[in-house]
N, C-alpha and C positions, 0 to 999 in steps of 0.2 A: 213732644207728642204725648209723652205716657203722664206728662204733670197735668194736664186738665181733669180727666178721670180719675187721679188719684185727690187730687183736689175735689172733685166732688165726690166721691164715693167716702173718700176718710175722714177730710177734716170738715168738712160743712156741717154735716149731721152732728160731730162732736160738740161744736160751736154753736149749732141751732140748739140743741139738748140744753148745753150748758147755758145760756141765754147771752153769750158771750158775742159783741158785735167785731172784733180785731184779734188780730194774733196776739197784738202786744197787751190785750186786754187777759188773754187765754193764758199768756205766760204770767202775769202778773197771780191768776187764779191758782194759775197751778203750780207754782213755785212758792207762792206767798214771798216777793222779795221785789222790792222795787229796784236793785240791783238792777235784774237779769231783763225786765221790763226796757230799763234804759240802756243795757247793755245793745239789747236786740235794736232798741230805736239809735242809736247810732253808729248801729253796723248797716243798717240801710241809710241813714244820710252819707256815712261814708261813701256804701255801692252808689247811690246815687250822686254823690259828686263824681266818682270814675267815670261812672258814666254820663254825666253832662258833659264833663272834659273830652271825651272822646265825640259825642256828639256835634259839639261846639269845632271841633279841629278836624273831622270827616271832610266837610265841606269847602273849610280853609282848604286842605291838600288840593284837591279840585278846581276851586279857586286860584290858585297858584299854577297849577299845570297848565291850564286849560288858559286862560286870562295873564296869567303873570303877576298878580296882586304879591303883595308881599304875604306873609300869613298874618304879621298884627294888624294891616288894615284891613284884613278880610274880618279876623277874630273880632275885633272891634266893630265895624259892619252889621256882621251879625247879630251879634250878642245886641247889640241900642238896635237893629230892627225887633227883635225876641221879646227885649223888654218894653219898647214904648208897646209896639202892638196887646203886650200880657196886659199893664197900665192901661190903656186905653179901654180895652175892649171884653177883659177879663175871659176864661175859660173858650168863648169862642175865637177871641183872636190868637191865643196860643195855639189851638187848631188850627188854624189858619195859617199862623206862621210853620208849625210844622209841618204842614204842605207843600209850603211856599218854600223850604230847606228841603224836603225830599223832591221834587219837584228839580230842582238848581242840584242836587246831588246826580238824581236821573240825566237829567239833560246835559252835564257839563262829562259824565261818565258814558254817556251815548255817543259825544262829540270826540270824546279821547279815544 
């Protein structure tokens, strides 16, 4: 709740000032060290693989309760719906697929 207002109140204006368009562009300025630049960029792909993993396996559980699927052929399932649809249809079909998993989360957690 208190991170969007600190996010526009503190570092926006920093970042519009400085003509800086990214954090990782911001640290890069203001560290002068390509280190800390690549440091910070894969400590988000790391958070972001956590949480694709947990993403990916949310729905599996559900799947399994609800259905009885095993979880690799749910994981599997999934994951080749996620990616043809990304492939195919770019930006809007990942949209879509993420509906289509909150959606099948909703509904299978409605039923349990």
């Amino acid at each position: 709740i208190l991170t969007f207002p600190i996010v526009l109140y503190l570092f926006i204006p920093v970042y519009f000032n400085l003509g800086v368009t990214s954090v990782y562009q911001y640290l890069d300025m203001r560290f002068k060290s390509g280190f800390v630049r690549r440091l910070a960029s894969g400590t988000y792909i790391f958070r972001s693989s956590l949480n694709l993993g947990v993403s990916l396996f949310t729905p599996c559980v559900a799947l399994k309760t609800v259905l009885g699927l095993p979880y690799s052929l749910s994981i599997i399932g999934i994951a080749s719906i996620s990616i043809v649809l990304t492939i195919v249809g770019n930006l809007r079909s990942a949209i879509t697929a993420d509906v289509v998993q909150a959606a099948i989360m909703l509904g299978c957690s409605s039923v349990a």
